[in-house]
N, C-alpha and C positions, 0 to 999 in steps of 0.2 A: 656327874649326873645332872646338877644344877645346870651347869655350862653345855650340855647337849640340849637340854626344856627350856633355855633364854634361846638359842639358836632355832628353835620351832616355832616358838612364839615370833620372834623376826620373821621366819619367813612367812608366816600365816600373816601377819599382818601386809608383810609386801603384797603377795597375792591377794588379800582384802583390799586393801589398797590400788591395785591396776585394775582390780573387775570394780571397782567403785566410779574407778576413772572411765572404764569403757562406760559405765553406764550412765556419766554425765555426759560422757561425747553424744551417744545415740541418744540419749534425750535431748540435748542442746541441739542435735543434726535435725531431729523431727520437730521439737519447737519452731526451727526455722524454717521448716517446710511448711510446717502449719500455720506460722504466725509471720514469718519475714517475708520478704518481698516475693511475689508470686511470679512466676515465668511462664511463656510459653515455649510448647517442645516445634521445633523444626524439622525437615525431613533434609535426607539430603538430597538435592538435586544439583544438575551440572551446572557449573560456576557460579554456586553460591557459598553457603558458606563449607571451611574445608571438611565439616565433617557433621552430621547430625547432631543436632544440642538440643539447644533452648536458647530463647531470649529473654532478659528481665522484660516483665508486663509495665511495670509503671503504674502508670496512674491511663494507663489505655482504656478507655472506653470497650465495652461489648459492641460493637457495630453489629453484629448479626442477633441482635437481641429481636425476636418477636418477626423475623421473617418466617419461620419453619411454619408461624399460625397463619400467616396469607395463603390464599386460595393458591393450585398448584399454576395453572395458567396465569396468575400473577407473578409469581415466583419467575415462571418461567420469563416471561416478558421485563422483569429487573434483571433478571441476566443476561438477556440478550441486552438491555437498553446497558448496563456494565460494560460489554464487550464493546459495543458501537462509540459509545466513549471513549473505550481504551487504543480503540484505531484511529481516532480522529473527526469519527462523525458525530461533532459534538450537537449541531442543530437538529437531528432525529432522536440521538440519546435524551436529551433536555424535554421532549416533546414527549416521549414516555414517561419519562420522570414526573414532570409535572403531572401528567393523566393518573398517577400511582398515590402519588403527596393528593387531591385533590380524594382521593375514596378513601386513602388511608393514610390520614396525619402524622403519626404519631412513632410511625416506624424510622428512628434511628437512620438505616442504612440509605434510605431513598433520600432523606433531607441530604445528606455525609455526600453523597455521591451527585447529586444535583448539585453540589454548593461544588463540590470538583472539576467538575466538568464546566459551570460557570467562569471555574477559575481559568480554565484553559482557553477562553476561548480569547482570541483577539479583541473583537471589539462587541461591545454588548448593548442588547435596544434600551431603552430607556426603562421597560418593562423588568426584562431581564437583568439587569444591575439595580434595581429596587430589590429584585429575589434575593438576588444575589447578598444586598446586604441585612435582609433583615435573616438568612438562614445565619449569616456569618455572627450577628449579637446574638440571635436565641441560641446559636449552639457553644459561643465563648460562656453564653449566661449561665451554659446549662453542664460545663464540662471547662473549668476555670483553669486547668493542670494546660498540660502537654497541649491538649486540643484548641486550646484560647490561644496558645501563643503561635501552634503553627498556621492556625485562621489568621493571626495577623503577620506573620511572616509573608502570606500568601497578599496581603490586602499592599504591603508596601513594597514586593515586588512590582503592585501594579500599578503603584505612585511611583515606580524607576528606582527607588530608593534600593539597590541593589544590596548594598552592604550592610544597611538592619534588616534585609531579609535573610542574611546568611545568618547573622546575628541571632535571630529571632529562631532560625532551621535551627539552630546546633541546639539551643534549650528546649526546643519541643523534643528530639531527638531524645536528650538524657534524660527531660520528663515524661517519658511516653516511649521507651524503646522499644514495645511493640507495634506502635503505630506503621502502618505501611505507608500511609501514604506522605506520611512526617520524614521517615527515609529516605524515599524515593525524592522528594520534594529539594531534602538536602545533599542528594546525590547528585542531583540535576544543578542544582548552585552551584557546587563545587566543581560541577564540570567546565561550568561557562567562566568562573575564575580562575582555572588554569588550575587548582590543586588535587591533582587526578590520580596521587597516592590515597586522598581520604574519599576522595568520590568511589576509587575503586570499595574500598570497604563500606561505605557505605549502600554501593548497586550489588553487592554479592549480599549483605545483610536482606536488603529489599527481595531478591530473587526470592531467599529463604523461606521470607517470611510469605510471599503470594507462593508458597511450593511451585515457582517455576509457572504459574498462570497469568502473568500479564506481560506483553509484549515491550512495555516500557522498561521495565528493568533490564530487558539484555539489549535493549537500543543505547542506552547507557553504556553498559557495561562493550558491547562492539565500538560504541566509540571516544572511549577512554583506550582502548587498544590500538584505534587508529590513530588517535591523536600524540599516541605515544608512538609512533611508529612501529608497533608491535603485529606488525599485517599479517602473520601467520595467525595469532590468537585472535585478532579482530577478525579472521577468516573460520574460524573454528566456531568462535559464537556465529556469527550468521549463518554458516550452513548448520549447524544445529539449529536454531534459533527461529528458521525458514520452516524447519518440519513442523514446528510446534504452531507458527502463525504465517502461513503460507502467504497472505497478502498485506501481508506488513509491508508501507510504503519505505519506511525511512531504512530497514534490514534491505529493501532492494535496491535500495540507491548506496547502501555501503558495499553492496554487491557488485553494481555497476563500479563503483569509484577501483573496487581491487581487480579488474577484470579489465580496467582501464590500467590500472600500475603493471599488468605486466604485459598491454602489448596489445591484449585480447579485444580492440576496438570496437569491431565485431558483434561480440556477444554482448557487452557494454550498450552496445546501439541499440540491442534487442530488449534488453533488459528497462533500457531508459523509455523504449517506445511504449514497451509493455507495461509503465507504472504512466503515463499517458495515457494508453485506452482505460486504464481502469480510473484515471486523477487527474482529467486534462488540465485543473488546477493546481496542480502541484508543482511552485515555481522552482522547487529544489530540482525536479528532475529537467524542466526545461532549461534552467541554468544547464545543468547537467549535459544537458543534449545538445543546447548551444556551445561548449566545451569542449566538445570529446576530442579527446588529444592533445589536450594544451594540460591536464592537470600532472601534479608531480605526488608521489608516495611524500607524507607527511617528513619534514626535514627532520635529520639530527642535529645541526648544527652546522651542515658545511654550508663553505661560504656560496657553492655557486649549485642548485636546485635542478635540471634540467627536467623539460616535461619529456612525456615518451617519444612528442611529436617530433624536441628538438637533439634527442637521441636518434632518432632516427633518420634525422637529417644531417647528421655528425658521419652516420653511415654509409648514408648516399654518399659524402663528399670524399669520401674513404675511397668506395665500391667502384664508382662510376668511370675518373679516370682509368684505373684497371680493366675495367671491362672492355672502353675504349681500347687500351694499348693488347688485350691477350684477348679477341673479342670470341676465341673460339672455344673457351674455358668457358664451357655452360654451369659447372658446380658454384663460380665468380657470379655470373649472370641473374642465377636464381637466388644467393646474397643478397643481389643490387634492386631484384624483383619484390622478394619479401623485405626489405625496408624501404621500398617505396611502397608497400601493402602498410609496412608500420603505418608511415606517416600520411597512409590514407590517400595518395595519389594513386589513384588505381586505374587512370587509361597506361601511364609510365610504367606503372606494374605489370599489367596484362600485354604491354610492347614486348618485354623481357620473359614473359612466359610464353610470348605466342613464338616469339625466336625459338627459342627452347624447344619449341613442337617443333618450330619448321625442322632443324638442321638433324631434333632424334625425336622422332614420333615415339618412340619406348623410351625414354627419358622417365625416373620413377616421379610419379605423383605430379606429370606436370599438369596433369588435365585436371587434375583436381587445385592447383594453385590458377590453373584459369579461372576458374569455376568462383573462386574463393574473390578474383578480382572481380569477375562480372557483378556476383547475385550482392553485392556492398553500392553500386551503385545505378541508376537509373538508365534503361538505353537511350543511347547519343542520338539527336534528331537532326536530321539532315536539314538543308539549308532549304527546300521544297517543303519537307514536312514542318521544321518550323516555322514559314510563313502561313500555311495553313493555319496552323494552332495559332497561329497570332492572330491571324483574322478570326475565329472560329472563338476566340478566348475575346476580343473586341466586340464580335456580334452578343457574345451572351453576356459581357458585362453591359450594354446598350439594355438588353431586356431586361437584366437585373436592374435597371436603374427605377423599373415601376414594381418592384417584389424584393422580398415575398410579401404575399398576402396581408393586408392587416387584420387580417383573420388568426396568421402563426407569427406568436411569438417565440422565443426558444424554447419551449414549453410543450409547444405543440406541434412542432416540426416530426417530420416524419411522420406523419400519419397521426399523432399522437393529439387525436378529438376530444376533446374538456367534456364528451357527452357519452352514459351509461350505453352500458351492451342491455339491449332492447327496446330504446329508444324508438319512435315512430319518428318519419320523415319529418311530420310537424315538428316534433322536440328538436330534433339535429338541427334544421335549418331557420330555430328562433336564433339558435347557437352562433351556425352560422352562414352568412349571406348564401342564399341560393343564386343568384348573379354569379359567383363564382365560378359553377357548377354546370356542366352540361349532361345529361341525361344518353349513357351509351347501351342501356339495356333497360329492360323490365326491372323496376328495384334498383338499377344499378348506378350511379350520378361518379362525376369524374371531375378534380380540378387540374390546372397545369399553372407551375408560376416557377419564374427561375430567380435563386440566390446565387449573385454573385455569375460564377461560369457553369451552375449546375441545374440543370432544367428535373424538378420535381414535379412528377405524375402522381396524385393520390386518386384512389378508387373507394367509393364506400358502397360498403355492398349489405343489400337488406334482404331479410330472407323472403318465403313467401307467405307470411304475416305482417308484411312488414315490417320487421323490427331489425332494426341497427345490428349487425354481426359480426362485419369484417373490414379490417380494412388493409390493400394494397397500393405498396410503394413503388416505382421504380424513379432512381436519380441515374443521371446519365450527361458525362463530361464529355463534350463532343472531340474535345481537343488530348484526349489521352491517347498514346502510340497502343499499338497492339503486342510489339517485343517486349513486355517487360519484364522478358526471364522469369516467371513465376512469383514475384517479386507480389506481395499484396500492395496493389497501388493508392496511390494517394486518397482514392475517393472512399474507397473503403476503409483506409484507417481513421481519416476522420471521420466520417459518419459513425461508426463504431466507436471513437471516444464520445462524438456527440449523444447518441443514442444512452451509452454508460450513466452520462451525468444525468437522462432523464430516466429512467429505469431502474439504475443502478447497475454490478457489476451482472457480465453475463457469463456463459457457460460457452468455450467454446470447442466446435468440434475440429478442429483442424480441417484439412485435404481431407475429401471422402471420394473415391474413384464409384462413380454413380451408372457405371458402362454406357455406351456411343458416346464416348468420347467425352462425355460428363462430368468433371472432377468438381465438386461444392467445397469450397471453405465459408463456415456460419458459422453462427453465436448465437446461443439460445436464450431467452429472459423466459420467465415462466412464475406466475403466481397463482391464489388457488383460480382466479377467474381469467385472468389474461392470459394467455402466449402469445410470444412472439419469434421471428427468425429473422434476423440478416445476413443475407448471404451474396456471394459473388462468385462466378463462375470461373474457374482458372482457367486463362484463356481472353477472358471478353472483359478487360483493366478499365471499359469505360463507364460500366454501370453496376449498381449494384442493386438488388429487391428487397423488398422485405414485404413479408405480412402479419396482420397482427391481428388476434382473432379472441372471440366468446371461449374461452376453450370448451365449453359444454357445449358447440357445436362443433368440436374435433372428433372423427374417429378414434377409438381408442388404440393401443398399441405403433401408432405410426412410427416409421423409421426419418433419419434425415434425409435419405433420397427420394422419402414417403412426399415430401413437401414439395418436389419439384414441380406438378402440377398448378399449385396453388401460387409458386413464386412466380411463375410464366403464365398464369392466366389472365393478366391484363398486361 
């Protein structure tokens, strides 16, 4: 009986025993919740981290402390000035910033983010790097952890001192694991040193932490993919990547670059032209476009690289003898066509496609590889037409030698008059020279001056109050062919990138079939007070219009073939 009441007693104390333990654990588990190191939770989103957590907080700063009490249209305008930041346009971001720091001191996020954005910029005015450093001691003064030291990581990349800024990244990093922009900072180190196993974790922790809202993180993280040769995933993040921030420059030039790895020159060209009109300064894609066809898919190691162009030229020397000896083997022929398409010789290509037509007019798809060689390049100009355009291209750089005006700087080109909508005659022409100007209507005064081979028409048109309303362009290359395959010709895509960089991006509407024969390709800019339209008539490659108007003195509702009055009215 003793010996079965000792065995009760044992095991009563066991069980006493483990519920004593469970309930050091769950106390020790919630002490550390409540008393150890604090984390933030993460969401998951695509290629960050592999699955929803948390990150240790550190010693991170609140950054969004005391925003939610600014006014909403403040709010709003640091998000936008955020965003325009995070794309590159750091001199409009900095100029809000400052407008926000000057009403309200004292907010955290607008200094953090201004001091960012300083950091990224190239070169800075004398003004701007005094900001620059006093944000950078008030805010080490003020947050001495993580934030002090990735402020100075930041300060001695910009002394070149390359290697105490990576230095400098990796302790902000482990003092501050929440910090984004401490991550992101030493993801981007990591990249440019080649160590692209810790960058990747690094740009996946970053994605996490912005929940997939900033475009930097998966620029990063695309090209750590490319640079590893990993082109299927560094193609996965961009087309993802694209939907989230459609005019991200550097996501469209890794775009271009894999569209060029396989062959796709073409689309490449399109791609490259197209981050052009929107970023005539963006030396990456003119590099780019000056290239096309020479680049190779990132190496693994072999010894000998070839580009697409000199694959394709490996091709020809394959294809061509055979053609020569079995010339009647058209499936051989159209080989020898589409790798002279590779490598971009496209009157050779379109020889071998047009055989093709002759000998089988139903030959599959060859009108469409004609098609494919024509619309890549420019139509061929006879030996008659190009003495024309030579003289024609001679006469108007002659008149270009007294223009343009020194009235238009690049500022003000196209139409674009430094004087409000309702201006009186008198205000516009303190502005500028009425000598310029000849008088074709009631209200209505007109300049002409040619840049270069381009003979510019500006119309300014006043209403009958006289006040400042409208103004009408027309530029016009005397020396442009009229074949040019549908092809947007030269004068319109550059005025179009010109116009961009003064307006900013536009809106564009492609081909609109306008009937008699009318086909409009335009671009729309549009603010609360201005419209504008550039357009060109498919068909007529030597000129292009534009008008640029009050918009309060627009009809409401208009269509784009609504404007074709207005484009041809001077």
């Amino acid at each position: 009986m003793s010996h079965s009441s000792a065995s009760a007693r044992k095991a009563a104390y066991w069980f006493l025993a483990v519920c004593c333990g469970a309930l050091l654990a769950l106390g020790g588990y919630k002490a550390y919740e409540e008393f150890g190191p604090s984390k933030v939770s993460v969401e998951a989103v695509p290629f960050g981290l592999p699955s929803a957590g948390s990150v240790a907080r550190g010693d991170t700063p609140d950054l969004n402390a005391g925003v939610s009490s600014l006014p909403v249209q403040t709010q709003a305008e640091l998000r936008r000035a955020v965003e325009l930041s995070h794309g590159g346009n750091y001199q409009a971001a900095i100029e809000i910033f400052e407008s926000i720091v000057m009403i309200y001191p004292d907010i955290l996020k607008v200094q953090w983010e201004e001091l960012n954005t300083l950091f990224e910029k190239d070169s800075l005015s004398e003004r701007e790097d005094y900001r620059m450093k006093q944000f950078a001691e008030m805010l080490k003064a003020r947050y001495p952890g993580g934030v002090a030291v990735y402020i100075e990581s930041r300060l001695a990349a910009r002394a070149s001192n390359t290697t105490l800024a990576i230095q400098l990244a990796q302790v902000a990093a482990e003092k501050a694991p929440a910090l984004y922009d401490a991550r992101l900072w030493f993801a981007k180190l990591l990249l440019r040193d080649g160590r692209l196993a810790q960058a990747a974790a690094e740009s996946r922790t970053a994605i996490s932490l912005s929940a997939g809202a900033d475009p930097r993180a998966y620029e990063i993280m695309a090209k750590l993919y490319h640079d590893q040769g990993q082109l299927d995933s560094c193609s996965a993040v961009v087309e993802y990547a694209l939907t989230q921030f459609p005019v991200n420059m550097e996501l469209h030039l890794l775009q271009g670059y894999l569209a060029e790895y396989r062959g796709h020159f073409d689309a490449a060209d399109r791609i490259y032209q197209r981050i052009l009109a929107l970023d005539p300064n963006f030396k990456k894609a003119s590099e780019a476009e000056a290239t096309l066809g020479e680049k190779s898919p990132p190496g693994t190691g072999a010894a000998v690289n070839l580009t697409p162009r000199d694959r394709a030229q490996m091709a020809v020397d394959i294809l061509a003898p055979l053609v020569e000896r079995y010339p009647e083997n058209l499936p051989l022929r159209e080989a020898l066509g589409l790798s002279y398409l590779k490598g971009r010789e496209f009157d050779r290509a379109r020889a071998q496609f047009q055989e093709i037509l002759n000998r089988d007019p139903e030959y599959p798809d060859i009108r469409l590889r004609l098609q494919e060689s024509n619309v890549t390049k420019p139509a061929p100009v006879s030996a008659a037409d190009g003495l024309a355009a030579n003289l024609n291209r001679a006469l108007d750089s002659i008149k270009g030698t007294n223009a343009p005006s020194k009235e238009h700087d690049f500022t003000t080109m196209l139409g674009h008059y430094l004087v409000r909508y309702g201006a009186t005659p008198g205000e516009f022409f303190k502005k500028y020279a009425i000598g310029n100007f000849r008088p074709i209507k009631t209200n209505v005064w007109q300049e002409t001056f040619y840049e270069g081979t381009y003979k510019h028409t500006y119309t300014v048109v006043f209403d009958s109050l006289n006040h400042f309303r409208e103004v009408h362009v027309v530029v016009s290359d005397s020396s442009v062919k009229s074949n040019h395959m549908g092809m947007a010709p030269e004068i319109f895509t550059r005025l179009l990138k010109q116009n961009s960089r003064i307006s900013g991006i536009g809106s564009s509407t492609g081909e609109t079939d306008c009937g008699d024969s009318t086909v409009l390709d335009a671009s729309v800019w549009e603010t609360q007070d201005n419209f504008e339209i550039l357009a060109r008539v498919v068909g007529k490659p030597s000129e292009i219009r534009m008008v640029r108007f009050d918009k309060t003195a627009l009809p409401p509702g208009l269509k784009l073939c609504d404007y074709i009055p207005y484009l041809k009215e001077f």
